[in-house]
N, CA, C and O atoms as a MOPAC input file, in Angstrom:
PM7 MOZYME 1SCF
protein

 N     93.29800 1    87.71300 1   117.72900 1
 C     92.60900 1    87.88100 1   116.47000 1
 C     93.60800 1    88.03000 1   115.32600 1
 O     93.42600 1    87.53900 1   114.21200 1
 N     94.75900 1    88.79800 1   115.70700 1
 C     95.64800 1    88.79700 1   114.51600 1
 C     95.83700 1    87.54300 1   114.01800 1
 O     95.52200 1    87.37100 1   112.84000 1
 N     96.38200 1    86.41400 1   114.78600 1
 C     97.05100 1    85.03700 1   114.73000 1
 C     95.94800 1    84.47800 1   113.93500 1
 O     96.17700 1    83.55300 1   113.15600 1
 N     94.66400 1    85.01300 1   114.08500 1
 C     93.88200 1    84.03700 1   113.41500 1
 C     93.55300 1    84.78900 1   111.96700 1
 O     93.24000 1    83.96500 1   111.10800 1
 N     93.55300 1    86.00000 1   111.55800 1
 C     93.52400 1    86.62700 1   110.36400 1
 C     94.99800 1    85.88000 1   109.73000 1
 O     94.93000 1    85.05800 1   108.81700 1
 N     95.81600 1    86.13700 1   110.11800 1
 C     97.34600 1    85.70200 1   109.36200 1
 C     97.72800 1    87.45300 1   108.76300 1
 O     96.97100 1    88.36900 1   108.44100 1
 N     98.88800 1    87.37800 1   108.79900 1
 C     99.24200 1    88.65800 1   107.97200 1
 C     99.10900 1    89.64900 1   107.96900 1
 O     99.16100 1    90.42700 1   107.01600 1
 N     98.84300 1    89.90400 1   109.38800 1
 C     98.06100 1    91.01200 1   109.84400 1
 C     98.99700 1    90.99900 1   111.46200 1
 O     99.32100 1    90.04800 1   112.17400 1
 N     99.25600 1    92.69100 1   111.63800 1
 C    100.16400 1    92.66200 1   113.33400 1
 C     98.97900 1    92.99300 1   114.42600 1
 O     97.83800 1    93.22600 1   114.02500 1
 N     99.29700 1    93.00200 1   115.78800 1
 C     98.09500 1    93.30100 1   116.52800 1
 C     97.76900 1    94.98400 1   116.41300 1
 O     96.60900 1    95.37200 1   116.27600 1
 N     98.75100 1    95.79400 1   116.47200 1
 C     98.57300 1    96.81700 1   115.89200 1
 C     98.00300 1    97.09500 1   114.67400 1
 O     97.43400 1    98.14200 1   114.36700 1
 N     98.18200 1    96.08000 1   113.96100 1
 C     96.87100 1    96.62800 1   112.65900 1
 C     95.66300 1    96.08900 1   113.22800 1
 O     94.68900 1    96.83700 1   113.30500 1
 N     95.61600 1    95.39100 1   113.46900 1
 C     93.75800 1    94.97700 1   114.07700 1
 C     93.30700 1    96.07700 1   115.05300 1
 O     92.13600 1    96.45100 1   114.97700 1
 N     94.12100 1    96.62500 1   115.95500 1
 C     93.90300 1    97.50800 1   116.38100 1
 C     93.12100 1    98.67500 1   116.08200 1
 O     92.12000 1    99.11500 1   116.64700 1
 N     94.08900 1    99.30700 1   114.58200 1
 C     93.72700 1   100.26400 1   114.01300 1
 C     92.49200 1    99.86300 1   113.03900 1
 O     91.68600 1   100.75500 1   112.77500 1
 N     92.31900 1    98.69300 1   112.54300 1
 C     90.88900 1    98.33100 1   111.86800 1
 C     89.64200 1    98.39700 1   113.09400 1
 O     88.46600 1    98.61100 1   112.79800 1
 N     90.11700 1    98.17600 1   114.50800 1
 C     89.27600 1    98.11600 1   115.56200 1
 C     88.70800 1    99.34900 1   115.79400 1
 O     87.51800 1    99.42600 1   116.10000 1
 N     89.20200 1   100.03600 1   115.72000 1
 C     89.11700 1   102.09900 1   116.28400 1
 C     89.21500 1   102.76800 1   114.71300 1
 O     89.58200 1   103.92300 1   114.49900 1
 N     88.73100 1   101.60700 1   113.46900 1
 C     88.47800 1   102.44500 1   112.15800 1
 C     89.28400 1   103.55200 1   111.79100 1
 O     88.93100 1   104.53500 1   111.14100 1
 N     90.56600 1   103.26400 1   112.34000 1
 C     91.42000 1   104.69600 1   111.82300 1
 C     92.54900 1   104.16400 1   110.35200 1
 O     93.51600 1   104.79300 1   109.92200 1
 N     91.94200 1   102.68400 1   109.79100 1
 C     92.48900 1   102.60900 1   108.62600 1
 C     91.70300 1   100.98900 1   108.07800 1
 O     91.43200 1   100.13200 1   108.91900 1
 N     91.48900 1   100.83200 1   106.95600 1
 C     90.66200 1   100.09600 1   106.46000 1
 C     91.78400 1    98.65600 1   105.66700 1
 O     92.88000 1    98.47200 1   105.13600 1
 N     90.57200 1    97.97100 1   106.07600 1
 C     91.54700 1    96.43900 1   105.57700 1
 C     91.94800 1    95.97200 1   103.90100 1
 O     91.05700 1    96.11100 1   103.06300 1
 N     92.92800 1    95.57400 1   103.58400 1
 C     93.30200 1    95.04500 1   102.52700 1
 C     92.15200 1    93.85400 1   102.31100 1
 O     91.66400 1    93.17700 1   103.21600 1
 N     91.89100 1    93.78100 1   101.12900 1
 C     90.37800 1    93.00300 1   100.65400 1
 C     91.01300 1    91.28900 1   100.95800 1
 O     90.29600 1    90.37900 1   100.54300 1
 N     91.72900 1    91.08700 1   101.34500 1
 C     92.40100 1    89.64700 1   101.95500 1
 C     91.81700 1    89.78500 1   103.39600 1
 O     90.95500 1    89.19000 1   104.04300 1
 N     92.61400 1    90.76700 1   103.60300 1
 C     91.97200 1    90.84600 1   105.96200 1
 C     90.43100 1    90.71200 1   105.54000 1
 O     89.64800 1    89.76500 1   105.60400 1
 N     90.30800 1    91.98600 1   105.09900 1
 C     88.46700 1    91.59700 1   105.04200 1
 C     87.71200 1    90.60900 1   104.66500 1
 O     86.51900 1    90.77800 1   104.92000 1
 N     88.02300 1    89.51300 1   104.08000 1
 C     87.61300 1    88.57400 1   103.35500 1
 C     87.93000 1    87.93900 1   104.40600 1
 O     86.92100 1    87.46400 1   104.92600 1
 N     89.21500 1    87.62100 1   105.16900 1
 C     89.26200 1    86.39600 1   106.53700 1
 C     88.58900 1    87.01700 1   107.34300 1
 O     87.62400 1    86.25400 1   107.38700 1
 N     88.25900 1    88.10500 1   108.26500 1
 C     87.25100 1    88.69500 1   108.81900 1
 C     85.89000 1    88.11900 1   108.58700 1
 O     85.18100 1    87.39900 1   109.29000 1
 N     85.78700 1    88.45300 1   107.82800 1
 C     84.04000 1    87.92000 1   107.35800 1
 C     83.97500 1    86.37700 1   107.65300 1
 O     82.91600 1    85.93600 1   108.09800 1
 N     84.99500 1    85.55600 1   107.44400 1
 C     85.27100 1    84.39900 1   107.36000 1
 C     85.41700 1    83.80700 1   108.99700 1
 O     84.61700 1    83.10800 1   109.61900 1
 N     86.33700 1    84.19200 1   109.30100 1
 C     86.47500 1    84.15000 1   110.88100 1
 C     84.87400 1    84.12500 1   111.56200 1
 O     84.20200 1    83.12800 1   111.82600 1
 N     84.44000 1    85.88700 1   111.78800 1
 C     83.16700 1    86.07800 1   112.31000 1
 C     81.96900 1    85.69400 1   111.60400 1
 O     80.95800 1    86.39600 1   111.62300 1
 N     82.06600 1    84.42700 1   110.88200 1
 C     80.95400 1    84.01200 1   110.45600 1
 C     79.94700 1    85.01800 1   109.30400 1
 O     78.81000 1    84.79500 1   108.88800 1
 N     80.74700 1    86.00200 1   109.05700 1
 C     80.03400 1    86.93200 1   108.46700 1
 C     79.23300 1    88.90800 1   108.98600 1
 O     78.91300 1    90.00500 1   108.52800 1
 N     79.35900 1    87.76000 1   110.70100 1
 C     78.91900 1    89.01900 1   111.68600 1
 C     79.66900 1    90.30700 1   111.30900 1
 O     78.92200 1    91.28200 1   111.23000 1
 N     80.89600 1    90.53100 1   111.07100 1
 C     81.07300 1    91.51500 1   110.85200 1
 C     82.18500 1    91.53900 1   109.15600 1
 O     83.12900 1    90.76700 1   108.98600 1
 N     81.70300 1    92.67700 1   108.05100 1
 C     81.69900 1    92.72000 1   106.98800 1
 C     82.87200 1    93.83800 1   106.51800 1
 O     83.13100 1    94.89300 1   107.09600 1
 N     83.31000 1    93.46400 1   105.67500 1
 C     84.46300 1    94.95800 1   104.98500 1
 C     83.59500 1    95.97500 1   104.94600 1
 O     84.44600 1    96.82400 1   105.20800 1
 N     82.48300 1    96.68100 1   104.82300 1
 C     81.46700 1    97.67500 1   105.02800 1
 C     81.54900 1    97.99300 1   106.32700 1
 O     81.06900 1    99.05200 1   106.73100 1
 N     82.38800 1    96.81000 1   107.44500 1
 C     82.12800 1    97.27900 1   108.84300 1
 C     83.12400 1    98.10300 1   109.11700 1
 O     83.21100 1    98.91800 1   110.03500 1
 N     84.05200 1    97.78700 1   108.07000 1
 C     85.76200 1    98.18600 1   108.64400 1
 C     86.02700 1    99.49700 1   108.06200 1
 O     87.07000 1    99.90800 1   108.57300 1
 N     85.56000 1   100.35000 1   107.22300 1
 C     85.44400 1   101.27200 1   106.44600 1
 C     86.24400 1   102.27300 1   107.87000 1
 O     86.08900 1   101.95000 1   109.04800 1
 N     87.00400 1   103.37800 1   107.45800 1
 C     87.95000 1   104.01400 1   108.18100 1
 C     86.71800 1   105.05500 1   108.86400 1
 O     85.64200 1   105.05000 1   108.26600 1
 N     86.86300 1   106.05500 1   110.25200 1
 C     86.13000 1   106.76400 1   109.94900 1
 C     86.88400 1   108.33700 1   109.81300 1
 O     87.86400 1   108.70800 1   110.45800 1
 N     86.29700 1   108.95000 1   109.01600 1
 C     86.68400 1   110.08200 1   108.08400 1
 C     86.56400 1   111.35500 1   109.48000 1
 O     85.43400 1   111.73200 1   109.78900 1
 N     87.63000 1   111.85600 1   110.13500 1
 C     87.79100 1   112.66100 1   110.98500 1
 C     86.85900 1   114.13700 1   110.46200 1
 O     86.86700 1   114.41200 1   109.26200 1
 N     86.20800 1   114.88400 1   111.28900 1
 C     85.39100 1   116.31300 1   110.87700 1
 C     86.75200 1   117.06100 1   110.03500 1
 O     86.43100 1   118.08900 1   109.43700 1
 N     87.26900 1   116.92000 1   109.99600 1
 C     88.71000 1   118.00500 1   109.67100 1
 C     88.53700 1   117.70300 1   108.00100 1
 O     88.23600 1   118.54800 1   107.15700 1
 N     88.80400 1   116.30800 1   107.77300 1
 C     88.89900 1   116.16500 1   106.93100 1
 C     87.79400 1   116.26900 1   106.05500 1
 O     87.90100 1   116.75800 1   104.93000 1
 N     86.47300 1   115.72100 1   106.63800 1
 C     85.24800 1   116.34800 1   105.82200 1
 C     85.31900 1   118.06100 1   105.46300 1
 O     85.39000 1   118.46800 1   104.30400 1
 N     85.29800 1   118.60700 1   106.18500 1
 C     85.12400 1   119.69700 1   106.41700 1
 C     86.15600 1   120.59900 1   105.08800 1
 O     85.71100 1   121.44700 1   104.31400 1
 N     87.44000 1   120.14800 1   105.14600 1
 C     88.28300 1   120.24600 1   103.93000 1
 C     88.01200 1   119.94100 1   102.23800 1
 O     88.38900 1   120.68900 1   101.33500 1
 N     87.06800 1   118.31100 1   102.01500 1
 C     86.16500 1   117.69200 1   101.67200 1
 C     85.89700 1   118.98900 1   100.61800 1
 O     86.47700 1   119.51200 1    99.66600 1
 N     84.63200 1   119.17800 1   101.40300 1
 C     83.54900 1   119.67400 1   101.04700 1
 C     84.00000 1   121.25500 1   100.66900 1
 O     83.18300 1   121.80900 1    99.93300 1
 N     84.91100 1   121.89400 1   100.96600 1
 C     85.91500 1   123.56600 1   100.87000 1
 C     85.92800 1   123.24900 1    99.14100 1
 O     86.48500 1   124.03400 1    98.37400 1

């Protein structure tokens, strides 16, 4: 999947895979492009660990 985004290492797809960091609006845009749309920059959104909500909201 990297090879086919471009510009991107497998370790970053990785980390867009397990949402522990969100794509530059280029990845996301070939993403969408690639998967036909199936999956969207709204999909890739990081997810926000309890710790950090929790700090958040303090």
């Amino acid at each position: 999947m990297a090879e086919r985004i471009g510009d991107i290492s497998v370790f970053g797809v990785r980390k867009l895979r397990f949402r522990q960091r969100g794509p530059s609006i280029r990845v996301a845009a070939r993403i969408e492009e690639i998967t036909g749309g199936m999956v969207r920059a709204s999909d890739l959104e990081p997810v926000k660990s309890a710790r950090v909500v929790a700090e958040a909201s303090s």
